[in-house]
N, C-alpha and C positions, 0 to 999 in steps of 0.2 A: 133666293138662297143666300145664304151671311156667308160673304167671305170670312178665310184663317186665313193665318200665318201656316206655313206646314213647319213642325213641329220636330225637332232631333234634339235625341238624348243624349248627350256623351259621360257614360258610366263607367269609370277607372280606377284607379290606384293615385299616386304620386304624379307619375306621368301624364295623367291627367291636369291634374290640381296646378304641374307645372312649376317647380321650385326652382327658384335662381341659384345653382350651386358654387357659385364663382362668387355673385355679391350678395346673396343672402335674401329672403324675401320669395317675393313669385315675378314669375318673368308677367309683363303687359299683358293686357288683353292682345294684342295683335299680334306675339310670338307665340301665347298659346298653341298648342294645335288645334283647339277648339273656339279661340280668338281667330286663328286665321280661317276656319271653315266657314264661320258667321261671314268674314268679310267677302269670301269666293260665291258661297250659296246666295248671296243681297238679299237687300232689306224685306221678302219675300216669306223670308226664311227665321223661326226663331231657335237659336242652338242654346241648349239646356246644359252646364258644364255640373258635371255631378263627382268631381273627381275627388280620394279620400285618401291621404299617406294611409300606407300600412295595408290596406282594402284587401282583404283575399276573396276569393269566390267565394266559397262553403265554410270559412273555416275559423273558428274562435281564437282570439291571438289572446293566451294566454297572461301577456304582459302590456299590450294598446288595445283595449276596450272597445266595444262596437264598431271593430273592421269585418264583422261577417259582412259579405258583399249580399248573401241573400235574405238575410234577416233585415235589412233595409231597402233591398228593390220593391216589394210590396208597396210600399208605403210610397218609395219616390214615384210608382209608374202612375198610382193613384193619384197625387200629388200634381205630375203634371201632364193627364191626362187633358185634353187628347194627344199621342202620338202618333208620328205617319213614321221615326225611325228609331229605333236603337241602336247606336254606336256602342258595342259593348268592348273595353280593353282592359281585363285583368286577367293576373295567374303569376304573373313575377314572384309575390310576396306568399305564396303557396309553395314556393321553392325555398324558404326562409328552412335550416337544418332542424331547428325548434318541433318543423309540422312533420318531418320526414313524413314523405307522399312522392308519388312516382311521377312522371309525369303525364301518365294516362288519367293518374286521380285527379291530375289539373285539370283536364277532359272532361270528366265527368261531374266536376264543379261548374265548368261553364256549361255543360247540358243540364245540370239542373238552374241554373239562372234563363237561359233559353225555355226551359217549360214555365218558368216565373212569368215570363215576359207573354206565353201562350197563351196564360192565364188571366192576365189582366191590363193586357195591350194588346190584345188579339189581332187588330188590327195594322200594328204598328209589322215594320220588315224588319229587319235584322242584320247588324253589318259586326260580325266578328271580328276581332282584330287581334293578331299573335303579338303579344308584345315581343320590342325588339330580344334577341337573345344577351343575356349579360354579358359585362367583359371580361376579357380573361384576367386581367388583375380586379375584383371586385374587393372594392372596400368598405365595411370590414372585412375579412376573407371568412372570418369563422359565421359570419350568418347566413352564409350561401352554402359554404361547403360545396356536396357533389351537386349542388341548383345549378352550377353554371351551366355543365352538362347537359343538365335535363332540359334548361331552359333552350338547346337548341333543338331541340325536341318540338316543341310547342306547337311551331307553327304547323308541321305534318298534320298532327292532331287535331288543331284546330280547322283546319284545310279539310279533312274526312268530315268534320263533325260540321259543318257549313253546308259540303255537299250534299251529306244525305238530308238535311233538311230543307234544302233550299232556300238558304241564306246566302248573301252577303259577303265574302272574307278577303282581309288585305294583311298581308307579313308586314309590319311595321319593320322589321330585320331586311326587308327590299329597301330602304332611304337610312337607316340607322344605324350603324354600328357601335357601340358602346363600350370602344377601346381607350378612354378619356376618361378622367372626372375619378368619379367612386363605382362607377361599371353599372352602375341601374340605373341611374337619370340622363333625360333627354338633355342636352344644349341647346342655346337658341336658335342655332341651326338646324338638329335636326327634329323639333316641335315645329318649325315652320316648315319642312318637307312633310314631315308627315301631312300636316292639317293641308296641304296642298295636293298630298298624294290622296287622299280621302277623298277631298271635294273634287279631283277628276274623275274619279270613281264612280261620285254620288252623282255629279255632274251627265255624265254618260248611263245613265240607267236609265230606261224604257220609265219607270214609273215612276222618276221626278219630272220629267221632261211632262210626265200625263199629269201631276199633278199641280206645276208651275203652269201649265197653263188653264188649267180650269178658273 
C-alpha cells in the first residue's frame, strides 16, 4: 500500500487568506491559522489554505467578482483531491447590507457547500467553523449594518447544522473577540489561537489518531 500525506482543506474568506491590518500585506506562514495548524498536525500532514477576501457561501457579490464560495468549491475539492478533511470557515461577508439575508440564510449557504463537499469529497469529514462574531465598532459601519447582530447568531446555527450531520464544529468566537482593528479581521493573536484551537480539536479526534497511524 503507498503511503499519503492526510490531506486538509482550509476554505474561507479573508480570515483565512490572513491580511496584516496593522502593517499591510499577509501575516507569515506561521501566524496564519492555517500556517500554525500545518506546524501542530507535522510533517504528516499536508494543509491546503484556500482562503479568498470577500468569499461568501452562496452568494454573487455584485461589486468583487468570483467570491461565490460555491461556484468554486467544485473545482477546488477536485483540485486537490484526495481529501481526509474539510476545514470549512465562511458566512461573515453574507452579512455585508448589500446581500440583506438573515442569518439562518447564512445556514443554509453553508449546508449547501456541506452537500458540495458530499458530493465530490465524499470521503473527506467535515470541520465547520462559526466565524468569530464581528465587533461592535466595525469599520466601515455602513457595510455591516444590522450584520453585526446577526453575526452573533452564527455560531448557534452553525452548531445545529454540524450536529445533525455529523460534523465537526469549533466557534471561532470561543479564542476571538473582534473588539479591535476594523471588527472583521483576525490579529496575529488571535489567527495563532485559533489554528491552535483547531489542531487540539483535530489533534483529539478518534479518526486522525486512526489515520496518523496507518
Amino acid at each position: 500500500m503507498v503511503e499519503r500525506d492526510i490531506r486538509v482543506l482550509c476554505y474561507g474568506d479573508s480570515n483565512t487568506w490572513a491580511p496584516d491590518m496593522k502593517n499591510g500585506g499577509r501575516f507569515d506562514r506561521h501566524t496564519r491559522w492555517a500556517g500554525v495548524l500545518q506546524d501542530r498536525l507535522g510533517p504528516g500532514v499536508t494543509v491546503i489554505e484556500e482562503g479568498l477576501s470577500g468569499r461568501t457561501t452562496v452568494r454573487d457579490d455584485p461589486y468583487e467578482p468570483y467570491r461565490n464560495g460555491l461556484d468554486y468549491l467544485q473545482p477546488c475539492l477536485l483540485t486537490h483531491d484526495p481529501l481526509d478533511l474539510v476545514v470549512l470557515m465562511l458566512g461573515t461577508n453574507d452579512l455585508k447590507s448589500r446581500f440583506n439575508v438573515t442569518a439562518e440564510d447564512v445556514g443554509r449557504g453553508v449546508a449547501l457547500l456541506c452537500d458540495c463537499i458530499g458530493l465530490y469529497a465524499p470521503d473527506a469529514k467535515v470541520l465547520i467553523v462559526a466565524p468569530a462574531p464581528l465587533g461592535k465598532a466595525v469599520d466601515p459601519e455602513d457595510m455591516f449594518g444590522p450584520g453585526v447582530i446577526k453575526s452573533q447568531r452564527l455560531a448557534r446555527i452553525f452548531a445545529k447544522l454540524a450536529r445533525e450531520r455529523g460534523f465537526g464544529f469549533f466557534d471561532a468566537g470561543e479564542v476571538a473577540i473582534l473588539d479591535y482593528g476594523d471588527g472583521i479581521h483576525l490579529d496575529a493573536k488571535d489567527q495563532r489561537a485559533l489554528g491552535n484551537a483547531l489542531a487540539d480539536q483535530i489533534l483529539a479526534s478518534s479518526w486522525f489518531a486512526a489515520n496518523a497511524a496507518e
